[in-house]
Backbone bond lengths (Angstrom), bond angles and torsions (degrees), N, CA, C in turn:
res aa  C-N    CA-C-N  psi(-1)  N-CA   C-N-CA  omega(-1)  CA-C   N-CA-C  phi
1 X - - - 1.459 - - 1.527 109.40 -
2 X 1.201 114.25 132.59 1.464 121.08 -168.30 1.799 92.84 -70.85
3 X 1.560 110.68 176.16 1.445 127.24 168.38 1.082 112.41 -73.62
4 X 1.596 128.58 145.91 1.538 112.23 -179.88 1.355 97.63 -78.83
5 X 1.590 121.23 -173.72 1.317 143.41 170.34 1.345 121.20 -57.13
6 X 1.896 108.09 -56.82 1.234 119.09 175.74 1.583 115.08 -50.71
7 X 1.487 110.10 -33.67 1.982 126.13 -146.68 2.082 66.80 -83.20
8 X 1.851 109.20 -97.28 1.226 115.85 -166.31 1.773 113.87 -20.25
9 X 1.469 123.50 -46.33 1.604 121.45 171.05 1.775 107.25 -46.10
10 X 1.154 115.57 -66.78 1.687 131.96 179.28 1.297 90.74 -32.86
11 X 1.444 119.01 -65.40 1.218 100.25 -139.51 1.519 106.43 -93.43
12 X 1.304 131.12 10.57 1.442 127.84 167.63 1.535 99.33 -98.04
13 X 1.205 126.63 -50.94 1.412 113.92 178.62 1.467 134.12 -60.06
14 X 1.819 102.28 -30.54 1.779 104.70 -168.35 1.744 86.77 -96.59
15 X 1.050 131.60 -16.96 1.759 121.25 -133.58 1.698 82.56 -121.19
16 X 1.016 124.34 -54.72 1.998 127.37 176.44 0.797 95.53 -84.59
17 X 1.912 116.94 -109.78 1.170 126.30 -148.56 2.147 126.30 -28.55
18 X 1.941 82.86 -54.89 1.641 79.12 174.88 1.925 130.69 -68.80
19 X 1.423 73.84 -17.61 1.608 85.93 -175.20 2.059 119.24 -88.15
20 X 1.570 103.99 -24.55 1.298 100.04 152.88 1.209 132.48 -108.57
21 X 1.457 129.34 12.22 1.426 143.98 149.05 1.845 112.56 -3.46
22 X 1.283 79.01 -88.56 2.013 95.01 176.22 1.167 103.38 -64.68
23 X 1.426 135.37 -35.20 1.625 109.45 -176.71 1.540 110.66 -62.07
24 X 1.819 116.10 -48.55 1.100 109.29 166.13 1.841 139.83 -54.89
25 X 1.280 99.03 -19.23 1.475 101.69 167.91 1.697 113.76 -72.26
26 X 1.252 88.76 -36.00 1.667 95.38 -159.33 1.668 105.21 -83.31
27 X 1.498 115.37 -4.66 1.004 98.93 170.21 1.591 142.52 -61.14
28 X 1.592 122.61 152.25 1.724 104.43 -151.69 1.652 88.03 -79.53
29 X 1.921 95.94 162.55 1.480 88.88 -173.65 1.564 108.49 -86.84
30 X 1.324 128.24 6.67 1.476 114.86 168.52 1.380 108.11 -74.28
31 X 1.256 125.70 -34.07 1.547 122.71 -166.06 2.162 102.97 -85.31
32 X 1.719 105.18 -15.76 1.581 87.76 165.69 1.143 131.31 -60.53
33 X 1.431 123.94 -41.45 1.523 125.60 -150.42 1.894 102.99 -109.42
34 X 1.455 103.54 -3.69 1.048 125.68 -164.62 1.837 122.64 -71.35
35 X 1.230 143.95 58.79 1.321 142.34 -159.22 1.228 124.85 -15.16
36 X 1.414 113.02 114.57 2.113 112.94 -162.25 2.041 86.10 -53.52
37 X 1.252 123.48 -51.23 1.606 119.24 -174.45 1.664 110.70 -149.94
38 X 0.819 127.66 160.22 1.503 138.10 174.10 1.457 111.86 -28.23
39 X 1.527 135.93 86.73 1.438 129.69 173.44 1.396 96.10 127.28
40 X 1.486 120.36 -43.04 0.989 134.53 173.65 1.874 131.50 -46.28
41 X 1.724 112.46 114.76 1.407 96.07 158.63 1.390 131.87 -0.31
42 X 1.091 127.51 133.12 1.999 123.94 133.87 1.638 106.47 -84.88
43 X 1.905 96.76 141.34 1.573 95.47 168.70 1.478 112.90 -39.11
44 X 1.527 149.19 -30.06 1.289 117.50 -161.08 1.489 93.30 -81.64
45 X 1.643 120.35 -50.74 1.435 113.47 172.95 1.881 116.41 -30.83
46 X 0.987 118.44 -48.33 1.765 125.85 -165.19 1.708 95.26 -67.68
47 X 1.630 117.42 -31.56 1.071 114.73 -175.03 1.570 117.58 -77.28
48 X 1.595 111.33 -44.56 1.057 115.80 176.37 1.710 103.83 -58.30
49 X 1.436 123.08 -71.10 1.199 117.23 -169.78 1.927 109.37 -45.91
50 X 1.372 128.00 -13.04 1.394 113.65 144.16 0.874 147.18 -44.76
51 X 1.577 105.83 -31.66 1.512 115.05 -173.34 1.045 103.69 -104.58
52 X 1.504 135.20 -10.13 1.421 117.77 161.12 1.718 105.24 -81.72
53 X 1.158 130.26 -30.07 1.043 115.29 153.26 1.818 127.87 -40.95
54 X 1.169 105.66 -47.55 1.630 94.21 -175.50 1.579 104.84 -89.25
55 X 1.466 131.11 -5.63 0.999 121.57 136.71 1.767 134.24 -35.59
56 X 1.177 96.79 -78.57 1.765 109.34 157.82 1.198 101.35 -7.15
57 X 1.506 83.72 -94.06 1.981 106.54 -161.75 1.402 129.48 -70.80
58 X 1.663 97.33 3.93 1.710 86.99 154.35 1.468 126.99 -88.94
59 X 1.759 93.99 -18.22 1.450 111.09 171.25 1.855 115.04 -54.89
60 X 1.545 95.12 -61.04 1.351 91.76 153.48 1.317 147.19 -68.99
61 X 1.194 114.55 -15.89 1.688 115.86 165.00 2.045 106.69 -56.79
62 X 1.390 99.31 -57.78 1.325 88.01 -160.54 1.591 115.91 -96.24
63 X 2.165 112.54 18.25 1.344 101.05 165.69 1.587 105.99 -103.15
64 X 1.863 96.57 -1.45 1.584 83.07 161.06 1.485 142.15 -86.97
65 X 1.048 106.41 46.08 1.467 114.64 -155.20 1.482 109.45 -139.52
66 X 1.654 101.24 2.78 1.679 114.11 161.39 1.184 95.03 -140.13
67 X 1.514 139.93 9.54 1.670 122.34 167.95 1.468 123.87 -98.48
68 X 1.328 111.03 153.31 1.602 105.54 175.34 1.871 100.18 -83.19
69 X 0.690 108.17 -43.69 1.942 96.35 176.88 1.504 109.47 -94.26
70 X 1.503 84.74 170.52 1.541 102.12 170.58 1.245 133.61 -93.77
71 X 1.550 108.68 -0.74 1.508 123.55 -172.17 1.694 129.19 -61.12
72 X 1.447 97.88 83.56 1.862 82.46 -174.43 1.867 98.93 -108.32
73 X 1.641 108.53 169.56 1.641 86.37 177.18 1.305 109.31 -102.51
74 X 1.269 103.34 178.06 1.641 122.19 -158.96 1.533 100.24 -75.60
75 X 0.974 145.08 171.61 1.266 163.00 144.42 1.330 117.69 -91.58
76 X 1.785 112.39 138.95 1.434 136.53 174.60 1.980 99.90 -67.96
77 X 1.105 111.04 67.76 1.414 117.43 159.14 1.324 119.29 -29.47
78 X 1.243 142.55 -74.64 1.168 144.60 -175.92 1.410 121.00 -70.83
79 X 1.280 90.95 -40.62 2.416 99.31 168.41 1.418 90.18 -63.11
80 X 1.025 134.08 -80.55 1.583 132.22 -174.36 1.463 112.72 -24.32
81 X 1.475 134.51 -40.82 0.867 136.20 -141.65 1.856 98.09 -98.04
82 X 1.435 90.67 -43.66 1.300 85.31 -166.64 1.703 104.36 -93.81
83 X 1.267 122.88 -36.45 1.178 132.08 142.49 1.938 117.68 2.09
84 X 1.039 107.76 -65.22 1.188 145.84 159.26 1.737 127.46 -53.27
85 X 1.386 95.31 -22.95 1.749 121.80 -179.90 1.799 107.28 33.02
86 X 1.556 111.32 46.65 1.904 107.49 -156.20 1.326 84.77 -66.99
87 X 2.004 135.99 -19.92 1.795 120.72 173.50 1.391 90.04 -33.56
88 X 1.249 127.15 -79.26 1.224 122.56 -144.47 1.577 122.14 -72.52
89 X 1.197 132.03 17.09 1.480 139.22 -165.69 0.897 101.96 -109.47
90 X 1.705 102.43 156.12 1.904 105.51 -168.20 1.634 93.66 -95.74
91 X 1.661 110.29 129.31 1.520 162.71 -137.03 1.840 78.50 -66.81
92 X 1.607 143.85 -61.09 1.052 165.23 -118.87 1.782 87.73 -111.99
93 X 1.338 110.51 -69.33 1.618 99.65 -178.73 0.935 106.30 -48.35
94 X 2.074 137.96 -63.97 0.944 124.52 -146.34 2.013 102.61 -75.54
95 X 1.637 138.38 -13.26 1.126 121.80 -179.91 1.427 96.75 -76.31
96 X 1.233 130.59 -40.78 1.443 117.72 -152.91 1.754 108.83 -75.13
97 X 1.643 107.64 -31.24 1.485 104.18 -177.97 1.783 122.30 -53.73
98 X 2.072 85.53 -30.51 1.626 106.08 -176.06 1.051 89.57 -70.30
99 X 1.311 145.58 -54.91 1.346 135.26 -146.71 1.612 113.87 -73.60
100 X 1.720 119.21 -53.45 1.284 129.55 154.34 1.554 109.31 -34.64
101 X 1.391 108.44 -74.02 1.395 103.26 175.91 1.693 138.32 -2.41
102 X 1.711 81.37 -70.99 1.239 109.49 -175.13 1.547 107.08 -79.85
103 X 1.163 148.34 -37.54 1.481 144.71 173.58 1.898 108.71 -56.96
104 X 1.461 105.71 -41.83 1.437 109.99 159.92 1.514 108.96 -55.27
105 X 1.447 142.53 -46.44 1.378 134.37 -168.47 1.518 95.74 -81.73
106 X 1.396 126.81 -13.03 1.523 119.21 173.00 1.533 108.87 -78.00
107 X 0.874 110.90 -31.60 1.602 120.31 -169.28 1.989 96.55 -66.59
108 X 2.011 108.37 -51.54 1.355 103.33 -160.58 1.414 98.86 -68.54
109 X 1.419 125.80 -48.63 1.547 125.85 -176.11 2.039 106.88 -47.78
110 X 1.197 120.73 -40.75 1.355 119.72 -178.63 1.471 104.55 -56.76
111 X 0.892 124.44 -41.14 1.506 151.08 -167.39 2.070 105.84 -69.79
112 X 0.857 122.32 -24.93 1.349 134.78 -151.48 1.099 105.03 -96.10
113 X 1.839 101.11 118.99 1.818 107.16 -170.82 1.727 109.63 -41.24
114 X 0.878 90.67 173.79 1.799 94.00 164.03 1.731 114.19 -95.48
115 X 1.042 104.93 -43.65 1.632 113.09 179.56 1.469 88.04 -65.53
116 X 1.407 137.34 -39.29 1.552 127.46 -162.68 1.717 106.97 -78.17
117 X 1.552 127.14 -16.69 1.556 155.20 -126.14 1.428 70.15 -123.34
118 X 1.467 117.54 -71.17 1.806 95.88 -134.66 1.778 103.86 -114.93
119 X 1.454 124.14 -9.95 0.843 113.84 175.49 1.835 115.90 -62.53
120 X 1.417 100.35 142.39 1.833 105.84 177.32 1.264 108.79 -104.47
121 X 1.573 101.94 130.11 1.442 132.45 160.25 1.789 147.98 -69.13
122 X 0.671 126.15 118.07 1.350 123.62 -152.85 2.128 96.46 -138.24
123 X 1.241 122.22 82.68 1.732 128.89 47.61 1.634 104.81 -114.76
124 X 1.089 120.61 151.35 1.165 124.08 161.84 1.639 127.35 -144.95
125 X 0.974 121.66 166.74 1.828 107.54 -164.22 1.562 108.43 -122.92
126 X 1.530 103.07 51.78 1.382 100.51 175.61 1.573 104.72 -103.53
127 X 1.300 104.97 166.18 1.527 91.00 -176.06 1.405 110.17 -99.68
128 X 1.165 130.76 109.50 1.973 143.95 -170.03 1.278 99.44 -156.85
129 X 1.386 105.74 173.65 1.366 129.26 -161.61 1.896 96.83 -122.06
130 X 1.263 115.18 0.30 1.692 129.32 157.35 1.654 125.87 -67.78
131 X 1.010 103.15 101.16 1.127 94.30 -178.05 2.237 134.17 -54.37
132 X 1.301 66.37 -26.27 2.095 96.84 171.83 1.223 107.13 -115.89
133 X 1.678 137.78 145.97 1.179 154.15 168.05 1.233 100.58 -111.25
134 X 1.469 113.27 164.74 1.456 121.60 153.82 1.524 96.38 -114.13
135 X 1.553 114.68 171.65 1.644 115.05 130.97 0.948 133.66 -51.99
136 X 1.332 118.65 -9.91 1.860 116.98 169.43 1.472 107.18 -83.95
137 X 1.174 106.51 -33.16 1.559 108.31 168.37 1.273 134.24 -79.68
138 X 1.390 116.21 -5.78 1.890 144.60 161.28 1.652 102.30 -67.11
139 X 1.442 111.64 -59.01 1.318 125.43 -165.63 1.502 117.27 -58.34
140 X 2.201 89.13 -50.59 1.172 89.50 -173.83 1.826 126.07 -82.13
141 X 1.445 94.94 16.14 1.726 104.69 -164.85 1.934 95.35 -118.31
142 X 1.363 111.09 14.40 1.563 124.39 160.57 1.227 86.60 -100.90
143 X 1.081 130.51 -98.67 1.489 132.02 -156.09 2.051 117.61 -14.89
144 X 1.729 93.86 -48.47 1.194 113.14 -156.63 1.548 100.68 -57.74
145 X 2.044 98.42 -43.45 1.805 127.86 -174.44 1.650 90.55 -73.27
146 X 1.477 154.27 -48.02 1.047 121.20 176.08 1.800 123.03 -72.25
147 X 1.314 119.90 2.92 1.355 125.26 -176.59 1.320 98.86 -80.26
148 X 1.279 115.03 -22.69 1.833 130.05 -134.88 1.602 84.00 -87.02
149 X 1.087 99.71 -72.61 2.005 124.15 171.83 1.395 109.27 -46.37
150 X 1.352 134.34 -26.67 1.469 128.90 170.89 0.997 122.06 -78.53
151 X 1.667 120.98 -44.85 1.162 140.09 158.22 1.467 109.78 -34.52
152 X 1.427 126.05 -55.29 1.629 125.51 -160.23 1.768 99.85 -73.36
153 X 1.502 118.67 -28.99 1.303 128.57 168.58 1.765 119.02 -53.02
154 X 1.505 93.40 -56.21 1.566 105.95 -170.03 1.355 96.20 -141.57
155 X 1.587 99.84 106.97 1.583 101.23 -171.79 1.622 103.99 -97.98
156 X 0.937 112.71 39.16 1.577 119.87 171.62 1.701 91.73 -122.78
157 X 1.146 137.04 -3.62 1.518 129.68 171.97 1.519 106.44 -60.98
158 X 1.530 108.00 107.00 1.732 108.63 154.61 1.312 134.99 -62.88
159 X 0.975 121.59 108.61 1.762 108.85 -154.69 1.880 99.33 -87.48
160 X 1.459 105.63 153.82 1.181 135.15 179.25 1.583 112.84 -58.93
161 X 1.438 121.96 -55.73 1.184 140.98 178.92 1.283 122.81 -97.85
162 X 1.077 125.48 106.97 1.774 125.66 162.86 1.800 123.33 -45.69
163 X 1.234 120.84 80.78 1.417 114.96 -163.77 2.209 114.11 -34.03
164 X 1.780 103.55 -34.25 1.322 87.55 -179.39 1.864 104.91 -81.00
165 X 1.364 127.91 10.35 1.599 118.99 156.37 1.721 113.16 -54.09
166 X 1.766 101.54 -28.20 1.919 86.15 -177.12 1.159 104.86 -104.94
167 X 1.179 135.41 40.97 1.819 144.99 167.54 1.142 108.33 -92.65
């Protein structure tokens, strides 16, 4: 049985978001703009490319909720990113937009029929070894991809979700 709406909302807003808030503010500003390794993002980059992520997927949260598939297209991740130049953005706008952002995508998932939540789709373009998805399984495979990106920030972050729970 998938997570309900209300449980999956709780638990990105009270259990992440609120709980790494201040770590992300408080981070020092040499280590924001700073490249996790050679080729590699800086946390503000990992942050920005979040928020085009929860951009995305609010798009998809709430056109899945009148479609029979799951098929949306991928996004230019890295054109976006830099496109966007978030190196250069002040460290504080770009957490708080993520953070707003994301309390708005808590609000649309709370919001989300149940028949629209749990019914499974068949084609869809997520990457699993399922032949059917739900939207609980869209939602819950953002959550898993913003843990993914927090983690590379603060690799002492315990994540909330077990990525093989959305397999």
């Amino acid at each position: 049985m998938a997570m309900k709406q209300s449980t999956a909302a709780k638990l990105l807003q009270d259990k992440i978001l609120d709980k790494i808030l201040a770590q992300l503010l408080n981070l020092p500003n040499q280590v924001q703009s700073q490249a996790l390794a050679p080729g590699k993002w800086s946390p503000i980059q990992i942050m920005g490319h979040l928020i085009d992520s929860a951009t995305y997927n609010s798009q998809r949260f709430i056109k899945a909720q009148w479609r029979d598939d799951l098929i949306f297209e991928a996004y230019p991740q890295k054109a976006l990113v830099d496109t966007q130049r978030f190196q250069e953005s002040n460290w504080r706008d770009v957490i708080e937009l993520w953070y707003w952002y994301n309390i708005h995508i808590c609000h649309i998932i709370r919001h989300i029929p149940n028949n629209a939540w749990n019914k499974d789709r068949e084609p869809h373009s997520m990457a699993t070894e399922k032949a059917e998805v739900s939207l609980s399984d869209l939602v819950l495979d953002y959550v898993v991809h913003l843990e993914h990106h927090l983690q590379q920030i603060f690799p002492d972050y315990v994540r909330q979700i077990n990525p093989e729970q959305t397999q």
